[in-house]
N, C-alpha and C positions, 0 to 999 in steps of 0.2 A: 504493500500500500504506500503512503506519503512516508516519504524518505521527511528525516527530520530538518525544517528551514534552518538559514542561520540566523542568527537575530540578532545578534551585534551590531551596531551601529560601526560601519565603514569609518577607518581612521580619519579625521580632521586634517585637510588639506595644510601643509606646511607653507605658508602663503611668503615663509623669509627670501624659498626660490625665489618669489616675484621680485626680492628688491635684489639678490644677484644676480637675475638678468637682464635688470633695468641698469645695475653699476657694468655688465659685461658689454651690451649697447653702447652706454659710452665711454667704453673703452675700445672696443671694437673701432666708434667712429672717430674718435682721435687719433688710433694707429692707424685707421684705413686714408683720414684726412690727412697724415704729414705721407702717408704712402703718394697719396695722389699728388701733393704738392711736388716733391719730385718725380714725379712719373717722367715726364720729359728727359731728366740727366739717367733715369732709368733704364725708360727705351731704347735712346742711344747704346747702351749695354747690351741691351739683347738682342739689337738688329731691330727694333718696332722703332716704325714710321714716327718720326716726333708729331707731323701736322699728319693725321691721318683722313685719309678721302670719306665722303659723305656717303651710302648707301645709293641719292642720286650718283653720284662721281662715279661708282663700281658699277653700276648698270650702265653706264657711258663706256664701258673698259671691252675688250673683246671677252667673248662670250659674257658679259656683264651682267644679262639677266639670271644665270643660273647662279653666277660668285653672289648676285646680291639673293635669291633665295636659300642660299648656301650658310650666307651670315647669318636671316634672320633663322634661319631652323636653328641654328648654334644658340643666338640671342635665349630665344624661346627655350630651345633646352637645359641652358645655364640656367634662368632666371628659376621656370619652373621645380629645376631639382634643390637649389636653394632654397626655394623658398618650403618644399613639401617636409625637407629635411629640420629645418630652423623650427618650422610650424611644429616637423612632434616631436624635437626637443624642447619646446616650449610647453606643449599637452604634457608631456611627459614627468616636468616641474612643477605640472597643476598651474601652470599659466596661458591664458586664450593663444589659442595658435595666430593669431593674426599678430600679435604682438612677432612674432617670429618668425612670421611672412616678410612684415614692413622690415626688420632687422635685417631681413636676407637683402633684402631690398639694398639697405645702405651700401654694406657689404660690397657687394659684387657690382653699385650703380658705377658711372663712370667720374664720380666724385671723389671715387674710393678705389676698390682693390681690379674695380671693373678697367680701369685705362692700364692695365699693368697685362691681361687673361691676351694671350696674341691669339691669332687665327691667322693661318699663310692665303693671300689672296694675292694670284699674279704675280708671283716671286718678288711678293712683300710678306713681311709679319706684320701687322697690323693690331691696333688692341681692336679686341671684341666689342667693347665700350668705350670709345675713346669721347675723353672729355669735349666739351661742348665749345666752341670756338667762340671768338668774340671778331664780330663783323661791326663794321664803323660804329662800335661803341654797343654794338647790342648782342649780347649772349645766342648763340644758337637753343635750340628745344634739348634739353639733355639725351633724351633717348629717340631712338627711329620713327618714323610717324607709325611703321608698320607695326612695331608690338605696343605705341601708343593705340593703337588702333582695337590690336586684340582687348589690351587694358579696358577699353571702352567699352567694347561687347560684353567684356566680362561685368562692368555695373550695369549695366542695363538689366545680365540674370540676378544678380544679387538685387536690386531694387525690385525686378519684378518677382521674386522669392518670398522678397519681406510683405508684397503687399498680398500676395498670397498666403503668409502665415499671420497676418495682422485678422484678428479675429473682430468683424464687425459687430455681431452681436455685444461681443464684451465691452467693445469701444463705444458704443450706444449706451448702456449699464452704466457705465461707469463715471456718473454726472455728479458727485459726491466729491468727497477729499481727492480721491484719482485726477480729477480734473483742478482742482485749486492748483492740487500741488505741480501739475503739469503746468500749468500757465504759467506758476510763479517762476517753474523750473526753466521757465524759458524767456519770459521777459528779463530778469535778472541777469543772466548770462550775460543775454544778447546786448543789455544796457553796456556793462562790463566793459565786453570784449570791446565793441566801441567805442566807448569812453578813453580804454586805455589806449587804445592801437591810435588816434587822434590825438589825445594828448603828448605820445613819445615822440609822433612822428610830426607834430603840429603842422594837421592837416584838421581840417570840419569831420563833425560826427557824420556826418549823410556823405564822404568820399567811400567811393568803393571799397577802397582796402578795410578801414571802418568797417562800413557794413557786410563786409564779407566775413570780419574776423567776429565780429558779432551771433551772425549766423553759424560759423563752425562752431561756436561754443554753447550753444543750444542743443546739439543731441545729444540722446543719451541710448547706450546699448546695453537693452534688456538682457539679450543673452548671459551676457558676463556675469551680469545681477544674478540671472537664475540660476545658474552654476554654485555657483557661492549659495544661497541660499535653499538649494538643495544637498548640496554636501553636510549642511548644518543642521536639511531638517527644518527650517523656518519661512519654507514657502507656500504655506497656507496657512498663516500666521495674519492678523490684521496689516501689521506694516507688509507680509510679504503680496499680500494680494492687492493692497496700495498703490506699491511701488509697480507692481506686474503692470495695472491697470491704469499708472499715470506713464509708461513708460511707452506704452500705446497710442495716447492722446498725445504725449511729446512725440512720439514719430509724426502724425499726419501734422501737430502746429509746428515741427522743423522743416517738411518739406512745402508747407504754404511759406514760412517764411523766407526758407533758399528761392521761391518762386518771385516773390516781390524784392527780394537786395539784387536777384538776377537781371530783375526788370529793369529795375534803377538802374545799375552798372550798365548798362547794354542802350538803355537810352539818353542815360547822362544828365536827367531832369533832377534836379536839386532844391526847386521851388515846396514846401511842404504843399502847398495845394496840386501840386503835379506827383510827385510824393502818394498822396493820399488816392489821384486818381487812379496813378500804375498799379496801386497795390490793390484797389479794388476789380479791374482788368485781371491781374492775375491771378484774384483769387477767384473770381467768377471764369476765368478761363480751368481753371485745377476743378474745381466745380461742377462745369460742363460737362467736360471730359469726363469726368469720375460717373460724373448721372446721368451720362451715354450709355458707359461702360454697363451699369447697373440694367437700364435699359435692355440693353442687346444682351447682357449674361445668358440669361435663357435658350437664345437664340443661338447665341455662338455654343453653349453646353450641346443642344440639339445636334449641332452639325458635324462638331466632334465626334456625337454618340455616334452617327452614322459612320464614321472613318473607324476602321477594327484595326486596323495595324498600329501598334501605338507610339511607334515611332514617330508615326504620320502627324498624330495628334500633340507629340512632343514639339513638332516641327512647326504647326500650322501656330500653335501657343505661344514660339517665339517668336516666329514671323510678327505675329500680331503686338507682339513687347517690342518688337523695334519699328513697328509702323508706328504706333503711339510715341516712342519716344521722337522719330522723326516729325509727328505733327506738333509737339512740342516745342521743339526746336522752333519749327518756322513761327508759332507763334511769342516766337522771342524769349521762351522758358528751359531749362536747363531740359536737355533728352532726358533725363532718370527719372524727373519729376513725370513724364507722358508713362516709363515703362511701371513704376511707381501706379501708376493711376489704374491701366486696367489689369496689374495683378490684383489691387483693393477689388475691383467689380468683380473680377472672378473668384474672389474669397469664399465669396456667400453660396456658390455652384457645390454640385455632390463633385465633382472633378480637380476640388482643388487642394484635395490628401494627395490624390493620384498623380498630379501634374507637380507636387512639390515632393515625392519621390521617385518620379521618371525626371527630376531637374538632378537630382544629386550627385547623378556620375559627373554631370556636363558644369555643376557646381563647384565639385570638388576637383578639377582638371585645372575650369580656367580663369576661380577665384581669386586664388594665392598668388596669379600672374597680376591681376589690379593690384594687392596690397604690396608685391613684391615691387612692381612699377611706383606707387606711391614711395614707398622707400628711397628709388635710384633717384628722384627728385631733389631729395633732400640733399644741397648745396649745404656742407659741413661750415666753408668759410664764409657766405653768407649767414649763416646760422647764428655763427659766433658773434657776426656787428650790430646783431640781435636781443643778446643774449640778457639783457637786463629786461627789456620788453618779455621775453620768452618766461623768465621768471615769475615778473607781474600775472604774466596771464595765467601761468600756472594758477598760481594764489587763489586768482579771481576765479578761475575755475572751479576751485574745491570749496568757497565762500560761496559762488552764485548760486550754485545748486543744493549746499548745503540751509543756505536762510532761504531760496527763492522756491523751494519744496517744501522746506520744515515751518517756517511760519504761518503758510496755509491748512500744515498738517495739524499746528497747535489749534488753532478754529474749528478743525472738522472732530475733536474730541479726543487727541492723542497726547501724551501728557511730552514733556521734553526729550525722554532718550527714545521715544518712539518717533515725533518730531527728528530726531537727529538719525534715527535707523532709514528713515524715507528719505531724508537727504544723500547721506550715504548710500543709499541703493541707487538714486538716481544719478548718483556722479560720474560712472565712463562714460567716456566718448567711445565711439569705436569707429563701424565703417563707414557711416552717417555722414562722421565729421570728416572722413578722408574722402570721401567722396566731395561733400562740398569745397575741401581743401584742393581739390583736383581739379574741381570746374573752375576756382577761381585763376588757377596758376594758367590755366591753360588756357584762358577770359582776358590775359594780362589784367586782371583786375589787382592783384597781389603777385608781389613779386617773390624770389626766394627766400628773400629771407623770411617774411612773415607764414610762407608754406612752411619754413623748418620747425615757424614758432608751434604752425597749428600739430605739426608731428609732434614736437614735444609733450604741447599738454594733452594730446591723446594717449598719449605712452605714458607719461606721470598722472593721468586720473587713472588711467585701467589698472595700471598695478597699485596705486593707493589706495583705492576702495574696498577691495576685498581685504587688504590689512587693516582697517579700520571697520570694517564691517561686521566681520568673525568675533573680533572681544565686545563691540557694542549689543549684540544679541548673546554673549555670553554673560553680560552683567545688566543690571538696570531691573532685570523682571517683567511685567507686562509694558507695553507702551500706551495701554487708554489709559485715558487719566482715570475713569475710573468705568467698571465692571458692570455689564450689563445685568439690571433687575432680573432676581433668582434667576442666577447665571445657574447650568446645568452642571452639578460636578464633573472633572476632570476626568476623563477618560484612559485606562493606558492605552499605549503606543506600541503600536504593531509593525514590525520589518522583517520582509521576506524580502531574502536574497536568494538567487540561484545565477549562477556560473552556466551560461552556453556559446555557444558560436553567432557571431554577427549577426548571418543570415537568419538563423533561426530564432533570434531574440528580434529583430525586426518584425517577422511574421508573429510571435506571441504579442506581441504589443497590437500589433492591428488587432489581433483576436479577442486582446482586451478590449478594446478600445470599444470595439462595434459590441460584444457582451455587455460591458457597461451602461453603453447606449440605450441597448435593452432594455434595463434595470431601473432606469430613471437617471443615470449620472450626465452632468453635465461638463463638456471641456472647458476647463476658463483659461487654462496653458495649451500652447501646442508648439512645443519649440523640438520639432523633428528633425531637425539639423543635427543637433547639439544632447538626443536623447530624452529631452525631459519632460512631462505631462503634467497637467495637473488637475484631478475631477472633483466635483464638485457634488453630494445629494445632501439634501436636510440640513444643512449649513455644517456637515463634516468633509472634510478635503480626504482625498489619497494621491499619495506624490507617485508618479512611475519614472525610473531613469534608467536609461543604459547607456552605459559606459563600460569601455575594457572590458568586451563580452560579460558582463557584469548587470543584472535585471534585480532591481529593487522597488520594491513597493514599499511606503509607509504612511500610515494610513493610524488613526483611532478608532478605539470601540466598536461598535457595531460593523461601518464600513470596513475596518479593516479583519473581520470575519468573514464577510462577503465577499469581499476581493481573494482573501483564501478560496473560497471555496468557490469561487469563478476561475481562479489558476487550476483548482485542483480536476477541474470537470474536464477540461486542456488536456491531462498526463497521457492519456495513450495516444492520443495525436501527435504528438509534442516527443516523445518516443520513442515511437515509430518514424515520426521525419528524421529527425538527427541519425538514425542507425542506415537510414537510406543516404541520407545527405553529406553526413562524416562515419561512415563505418570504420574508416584507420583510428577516431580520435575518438572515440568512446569514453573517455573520460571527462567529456565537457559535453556529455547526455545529460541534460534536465533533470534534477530528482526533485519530481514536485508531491 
């Protein structure tokens, strides 16, 4: 029968990796930046071109267009294996693999270690990466247009991912503290970044650069939140379904807000009555668009249904993610904000579990190339003439989000360390902010060195929050200020763990998932990227994660009996797949 669960609660993530590889970063990008600095008396050493030809120039060259397909497959293959390597030595530390995508990035850009990698074209050595030239006084694009190109593709899946796991319904719900604290989490910021990026550079609050650095410091990335707050066990806690649900609202008010500083930037109107008209333009154009989308959902769901091959339907789905980003574009809005808009309308469809696990191969291939790209950007010496700016904004980063979330928290009935757990959850940046750090560099709206700034403080909030998050729900006690009338006593706390293979701990999770269904549970998480779920019935949560082949439910009371006994109904299916699926590795068969 039921083989005995474990119940231990899984060791408590060592979160000091974060700050060694936050000091190995920059130390990485010191040794890589005095590397770059002499690259040139380098070169010369090893036979590589000191002024090396443009990707145009090599396609000018006899047989030219195969040596330049030749580079970018090299480009493309470097970038990608740095960045997949970096990424799970950084999971591997218990810190967000993007963190160690964009690292890879630095690494190997041509700022760094990348002008030094040779490649023979034409009986030259030539760097792989060779630094960016300065032409009458203006910097060339540091990387190729072609794998800027790929980069591109690559957020367009990632936006249209996210608006495919942004759960409408909950975003609807959630009109309460979730929303104070979202507003607060984002007007504050964005005041902030402003403020400061204008006063250093004494420029007006309403220039681009301003309002660009305003805007990157407005999102905030739930994933990382959840991570953390499921390894702890405190994601269906009041602050944790708070934070889950202001972290939502802050996605859609980040991308109206990159919609209206894009607008500005791109028309250059600085009047506040022009000001106020652009922004209403944009917000009714983000609007449109979305309540199009909503519109046709049905309609395009239908036509899929018809197409059985599913590749077909993978295909036609991003087809359709990059027509919208292209209508976007023409009308004068950031592309991610268009691909952005009809993954949200496609949310609400029976197709949109199935479309965001038929995206994950093509996710996990050509993601890590945008964050690793983000990284080659990063100009070390620009960075450094920066570098007091860079600090400020840090600051202001962990102050915006800490009072601009937590004092709306204290209103909606959360006492101080609850107030300060929702700030704290709300504080990383992640690909949000690099995304927008990416349109602007590439907008010349901001130049390098304020891109380096906004690398920083996405890199100093993601690894600070989780070290100040873990001991803030270790101490304090509850976070309402006070306990809901004949609160129901405490329940113990239930954790099944079972150990299987990838494949097969994917398909039980769908199994639960739709059983749950059944039963009356409702989804209020759905972060299938990253493993982690969260249901909801009778106002009792059960968490699901998988990680490192690794399937944990935790759950209270009642539901976490039922969830048993919905695992346990599974055993012989569940069994029998594995002995079919891994019959060599019989040791990571399910004992449920």
């Amino acid at each position: 029968m039921l083989a005995e669960l474990i119940t231990k609660n899984r060791n408590q993530t060592n979160w000091k990796w974060a700050a060694l590889l936050l000091a190995s970063v920059v130390l990485l990008a010191a040794v890589s930046a005095f590397g770059s600095a002499g690259a040139e008396a380098e070169a010369e050493g090893h036979g590589l071109a000191a002024v090396s030809p443009s990707l145009v120039e090599i396609s000018r060259m006899e047989n030219g267009l195969t040596l330049k397909i030749m580079v970018i497959m090299l480009q493309v293959a470097v970038v990608l294996a740095a960045a997949k390597l970096l990424g799970a030595l950084a999971e591997k530390i218990a810190v967000p693999g993007v963190l160690g995508e964009l690292a890879a990035g630095m690494v190997v850009g041509p700022f760094a270690l990348g002008a030094l990698l040779p490649v023979y074209v034409h009986g030259h050595w030539l760097p792989l990466f060779p630094a960016p030239q300065v032409v009458e006084g203006v910097s060339q694009w540091p990387i190729s247009d072609e794998l800027w190109l790929v980069a591109q593709l690559a957020s367009v899946v990632l936006l249209f991912l996210a608006g495919l796991h942004t759960n409408l319904k909950q975003f609807l719900r959630y009109v309460g503290p979730a929303t104070l604290s979202a507003i607060g989490g984002v007007v504050l910021p964005f005041v902030f970044g402003a403020w400061a990026t204008a006063w250093f550079m004494g420029i007006s609050w309403h220039d681009p650069k301003a309002l660009f650095m305003g805007a990157i410091m407005v999102a905030t990335s739930v994933g990382i939140t959840a991570r953390v707050l499921s390894d702890i066990k405190k994601l269906d806690t009041a602050e944790g379904v708070t934070i889950l649900g202001g972290a939502v609202v802050d996605d859609v008010l980040g991308i109206l807000v990159l919609a209206v500083v894009a607008a500005i930037a791109r028309t250059g109107e600085v009047h506040v009555g022009q000001i106020v008209l652009i922004a209403v333009k944009a917000v009714g154009f983000w609007l449109g668009l979305t309540a199009v989308g909503f519109v046709l959902a049905e309609k395009i769901e239908a036509l899929f249904e018809r197409v059985r091959y599913a590749g077909a339907r993978l295909g036609l789905a991003l087809a359709l993610a990059l027509v919208c980003a292209g209508v976007a574009e023409i009308f004068g809005l950031a592309f991610i904000i268009g691909a952005y808009s009809i993954g949200l309308a496609l949310s609400k469809t029976r197709m949109a579990h199935q479309l965001m696990e038929d995206l994950t191969p093509i996710n996990d291939f050509i993601v890590p190339i945008f964050f690793a790209a983000m990284g080659m950007l990063v100009n070390f010496g620009a960075m450094g003439e920066a570098i007091g700016l860079g600090l400020v904004i840090c600051i202001l980063a962990v102050i915006g989000k800490i009072v601009g979330c937590g004092v709306p928290a204290l209103a909606a009935g959360f006492n101080r360390i609850g107030a300060f757990r929702i700030g704290i959850g709300m504080l990383p940046r992640g690909e949000v902010a690099l995304i927008m750090a990416g349109v602007g560099l590439a907008g010349g709206y901001i130049g390098s060195s304020l891109f380096g700034v906004a690398i920083l403080m996405t890199l100093v909030t993601t690894i600070v929050a989780p070290l100040i998050l873990v001991p803030a729900f270790a101490r304090g006690g509850s976070g309402l200020r006070k306990k809901p009338a004949q609160a129901a006593p405490e329940k113990p706390e239930k954790t099944l763990s079972i150990d299987m293979p990838n494949g097969i701990g994917r398909a039980v999770i769908r199994v639960l998932l739709n059983v749950a269904a059944e039963k009356g549970y409702k989804l209020k998480l759905d972060e299938s990227e990253k493993g982690i779920y969260l249901l909801q019935k009778d106002g009792q949560f059960a968490t699901i994660t998988f990680h490192e082949n690794r399937l944990v439910i935790h759950s209270k009371g009642d539901v976490g009996q039922e969830m048993e006994q919905i695992l346990a109904a599974t055993e012989d299916n569940l069994i029998d797949a594995c002995e079919r699926l891994y019959p060599d590795d019989l040791a990571q068969t399910p004992q449920v």
